[in-house]
C-alpha positions as CSV (number, residue, x, y, z in Angstrom):
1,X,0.0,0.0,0.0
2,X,1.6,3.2,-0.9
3,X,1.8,5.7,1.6
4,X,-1.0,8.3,1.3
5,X,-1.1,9.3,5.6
6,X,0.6,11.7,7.1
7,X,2.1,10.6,10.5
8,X,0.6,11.7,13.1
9,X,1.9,14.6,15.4
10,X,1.9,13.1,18.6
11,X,1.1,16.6,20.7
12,X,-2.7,16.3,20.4
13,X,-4.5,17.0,23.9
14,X,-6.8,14.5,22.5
15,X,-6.7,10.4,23.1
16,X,-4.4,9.0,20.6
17,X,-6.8,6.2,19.5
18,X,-9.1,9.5,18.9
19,X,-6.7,11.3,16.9
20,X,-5.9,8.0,14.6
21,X,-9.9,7.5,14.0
22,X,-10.1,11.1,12.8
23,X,-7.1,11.0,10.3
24,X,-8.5,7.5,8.8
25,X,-12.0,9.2,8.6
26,X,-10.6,12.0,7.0
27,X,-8.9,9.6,4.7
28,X,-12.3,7.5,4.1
29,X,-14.2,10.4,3.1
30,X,-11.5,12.2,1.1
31,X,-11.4,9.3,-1.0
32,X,-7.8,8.6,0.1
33,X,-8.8,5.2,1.2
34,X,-11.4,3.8,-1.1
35,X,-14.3,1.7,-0.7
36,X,-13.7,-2.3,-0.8
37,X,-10.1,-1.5,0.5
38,X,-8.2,-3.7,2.6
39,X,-6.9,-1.9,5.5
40,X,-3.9,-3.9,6.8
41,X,-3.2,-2.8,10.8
42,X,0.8,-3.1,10.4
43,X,0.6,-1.1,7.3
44,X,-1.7,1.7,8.9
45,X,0.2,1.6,12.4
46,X,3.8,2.3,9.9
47,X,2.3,4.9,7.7
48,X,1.0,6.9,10.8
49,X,3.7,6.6,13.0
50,X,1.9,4.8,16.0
51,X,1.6,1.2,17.2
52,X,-0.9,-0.9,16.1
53,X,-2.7,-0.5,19.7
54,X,-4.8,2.5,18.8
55,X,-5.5,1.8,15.3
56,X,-7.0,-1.3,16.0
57,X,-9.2,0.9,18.2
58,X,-9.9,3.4,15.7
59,X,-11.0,0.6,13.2
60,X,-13.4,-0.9,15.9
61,X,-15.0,3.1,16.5
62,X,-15.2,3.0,12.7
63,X,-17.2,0.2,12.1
64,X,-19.4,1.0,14.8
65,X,-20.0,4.8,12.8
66,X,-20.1,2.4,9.6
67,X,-17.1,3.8,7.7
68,X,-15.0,0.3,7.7
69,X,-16.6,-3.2,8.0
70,X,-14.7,-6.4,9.4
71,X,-15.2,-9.7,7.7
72,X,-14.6,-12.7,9.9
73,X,-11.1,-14.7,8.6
74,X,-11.2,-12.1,6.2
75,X,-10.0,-8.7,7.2
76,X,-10.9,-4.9,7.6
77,X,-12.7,-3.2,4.6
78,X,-12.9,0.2,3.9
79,X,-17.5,0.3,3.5
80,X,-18.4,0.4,0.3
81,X,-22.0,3.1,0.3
82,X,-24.6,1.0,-0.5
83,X,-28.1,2.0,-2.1
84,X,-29.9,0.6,1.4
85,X,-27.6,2.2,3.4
86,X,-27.7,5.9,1.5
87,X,-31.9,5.3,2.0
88,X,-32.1,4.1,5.5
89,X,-29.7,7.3,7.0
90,X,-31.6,9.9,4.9
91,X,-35.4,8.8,5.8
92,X,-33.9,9.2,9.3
93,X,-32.0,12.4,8.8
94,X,-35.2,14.0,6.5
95,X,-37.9,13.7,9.2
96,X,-35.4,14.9,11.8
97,X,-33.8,18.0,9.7
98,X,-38.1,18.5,9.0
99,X,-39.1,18.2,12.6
100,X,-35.7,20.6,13.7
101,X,-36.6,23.4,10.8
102,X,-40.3,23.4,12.6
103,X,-39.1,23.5,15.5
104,X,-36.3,26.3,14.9
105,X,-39.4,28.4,13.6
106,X,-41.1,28.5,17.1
107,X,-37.8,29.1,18.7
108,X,-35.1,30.2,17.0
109,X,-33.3,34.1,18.7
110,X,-32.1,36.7,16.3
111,X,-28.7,35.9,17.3
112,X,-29.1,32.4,16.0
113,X,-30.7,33.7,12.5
114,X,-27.1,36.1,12.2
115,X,-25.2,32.8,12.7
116,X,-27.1,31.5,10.4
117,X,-26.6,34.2,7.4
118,X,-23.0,34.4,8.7
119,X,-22.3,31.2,8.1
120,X,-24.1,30.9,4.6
121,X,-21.6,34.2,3.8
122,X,-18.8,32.4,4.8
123,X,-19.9,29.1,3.2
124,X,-20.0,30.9,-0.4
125,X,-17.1,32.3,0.0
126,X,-15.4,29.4,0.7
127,X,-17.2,27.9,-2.9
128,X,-15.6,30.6,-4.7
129,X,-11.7,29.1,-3.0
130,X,-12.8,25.2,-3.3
131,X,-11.6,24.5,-0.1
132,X,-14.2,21.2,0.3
133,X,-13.1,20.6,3.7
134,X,-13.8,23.6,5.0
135,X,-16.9,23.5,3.4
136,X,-18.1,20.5,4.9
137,X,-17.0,21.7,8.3
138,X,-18.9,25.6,8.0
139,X,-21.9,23.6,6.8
140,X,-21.7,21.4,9.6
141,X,-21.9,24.6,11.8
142,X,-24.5,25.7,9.8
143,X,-26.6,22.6,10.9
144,X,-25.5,22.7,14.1
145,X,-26.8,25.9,14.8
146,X,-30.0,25.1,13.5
147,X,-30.7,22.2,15.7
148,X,-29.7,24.1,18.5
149,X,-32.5,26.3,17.5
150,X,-34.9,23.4,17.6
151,X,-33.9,24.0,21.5
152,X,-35.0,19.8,21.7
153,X,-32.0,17.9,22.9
154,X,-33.0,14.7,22.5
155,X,-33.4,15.8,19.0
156,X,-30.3,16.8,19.2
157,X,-28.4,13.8,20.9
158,X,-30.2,11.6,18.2
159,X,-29.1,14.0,14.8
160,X,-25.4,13.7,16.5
161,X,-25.3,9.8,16.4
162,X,-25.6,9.8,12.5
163,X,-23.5,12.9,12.1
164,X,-20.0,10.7,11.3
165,X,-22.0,8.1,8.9
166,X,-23.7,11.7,7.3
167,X,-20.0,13.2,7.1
168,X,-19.1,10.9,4.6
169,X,-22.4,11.6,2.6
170,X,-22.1,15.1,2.6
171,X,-18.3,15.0,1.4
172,X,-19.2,13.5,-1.3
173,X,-22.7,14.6,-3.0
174,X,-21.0,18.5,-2.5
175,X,-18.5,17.7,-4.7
176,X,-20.8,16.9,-7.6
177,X,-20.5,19.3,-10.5
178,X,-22.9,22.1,-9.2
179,X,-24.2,21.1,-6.0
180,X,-22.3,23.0,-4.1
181,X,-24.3,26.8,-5.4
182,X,-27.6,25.0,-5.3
183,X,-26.9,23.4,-1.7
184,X,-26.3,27.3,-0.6
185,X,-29.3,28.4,-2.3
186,X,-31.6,25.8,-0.6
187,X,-30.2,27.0,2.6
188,X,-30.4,30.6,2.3
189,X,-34.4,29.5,1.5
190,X,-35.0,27.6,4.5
191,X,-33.3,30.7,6.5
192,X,-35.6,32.9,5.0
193,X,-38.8,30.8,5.6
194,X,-37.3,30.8,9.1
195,X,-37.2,34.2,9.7
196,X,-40.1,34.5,8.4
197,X,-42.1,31.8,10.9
198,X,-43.3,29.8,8.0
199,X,-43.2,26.5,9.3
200,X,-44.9,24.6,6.5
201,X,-42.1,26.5,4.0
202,X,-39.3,25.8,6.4
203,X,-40.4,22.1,6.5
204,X,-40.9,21.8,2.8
205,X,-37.6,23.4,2.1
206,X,-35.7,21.1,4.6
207,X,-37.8,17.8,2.7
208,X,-36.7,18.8,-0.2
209,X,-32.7,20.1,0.5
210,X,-32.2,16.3,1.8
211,X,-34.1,14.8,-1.2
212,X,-32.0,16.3,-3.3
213,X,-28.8,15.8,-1.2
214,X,-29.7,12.1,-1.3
215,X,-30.6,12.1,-5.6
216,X,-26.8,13.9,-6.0
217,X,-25.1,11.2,-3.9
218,X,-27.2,8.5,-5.6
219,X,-26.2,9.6,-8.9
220,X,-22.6,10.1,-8.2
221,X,-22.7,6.5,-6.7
222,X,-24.1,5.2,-10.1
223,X,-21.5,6.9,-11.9
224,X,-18.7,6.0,-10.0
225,X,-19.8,2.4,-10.8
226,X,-20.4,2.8,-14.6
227,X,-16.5,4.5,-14.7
């Protein structure tokens, strides 16, 4: 396996089994490590500059997020996105991004709607430089702040469980041609419905952003496979 990780500094303040799990994430969703990849615990332990201890560890967090699977006398697999998988996490992330834009009508401050258009600022800015992780961290933020409005936090607590497994979705379906502008478009809608108290717009617009998020990454799947 040629060597596509960068060691890892070991200064972090965070738990080195943490640290390894973030830069293999990184490298799943990047595309660095590729789906149906056989990820070899020696190998990964060399490249990053740690012992085989904590990436072991960080494989076993992985598969429980759903980035990496383990096949019995097999090995460790980088998870290939299946069709079933892409539909079960979006029915769940729909009705929950619909029930939080509802929500976030009846109780969102004026403080959280300027986050909100700050963020969307920042967000096309960042379009206009291509920087795609930074994108996919501002617009995390962006949905973030939104929940928060939804001021539920079981809600909350729930959305956060799928938020690695909807990382790697996200990654991907903003990188097809165009999303990206249209993605920032839908948001600066459902802001607008929400400033507005329009709950049945805010809902609609929220259906329909994570339809489409879900048709882009669908489509770029079925390319991928046709290449």
């Amino acid at each position: 396996m040629e060597r596509r990780l960068i060691p890892i500094r070991l200064d972090s303040y965070k738990p080195l089994r943490e640290v390894v799990a973030e830069t293999l994430r990184e490298a799943i969703v990047s595309g660095a490590l590729k789906p149906g990849e056989r990820l070899m615990e020696i190998q990964l332990a060399d490249e990053l500059g740690v012992s085989r201890t904590p990436v072991r560890e960080a494989i076993r967090k992985l598969e429980l997020e759903g980035f990496v699977v383990m096949i019995p006398r097999r090995g460790t697999y980088v998870a290939d996105l299946s069709i079933k998988d892409i539909n079960e996490v979006f029915e769940i992330r729909t009705a929950l991004d619909v029930l939080a834009a509802g929500l976030a009508v009846e109780r969102i401050t004026e403080d959280e709607l300027e986050q909100l258009e700050r963020l969307l600022v920042e967000i096309g800015e960042l379009i206009e430089g291509d920087d795609i992780d930074r994108i996919v961290e501002v617009d995390s933020q962006f949905h973030d702040v939104l929940y928060k409005a939804s001021r539920n936090e079981r809600l909350v607590g729930i959305i956060s469980n799928l938020r690695e497994q909807f990382t790697r979705f996200r990654a991907i379906s903003i990188q097809y041609p165009g999303r990206m502008k249209v993605s920032i478009e839908e948001h600066c809608h459902l802001v607008e419905a929400i400033a507005c108290r329009n709950t049945e717009l805010a809902q609609q617009i929220a259906r329909e952003h994570m339809e489409n998020s879900e048709q882009t990454l669908l489509q770029d799947l079925n390319e991928r496979r046709q290449a």
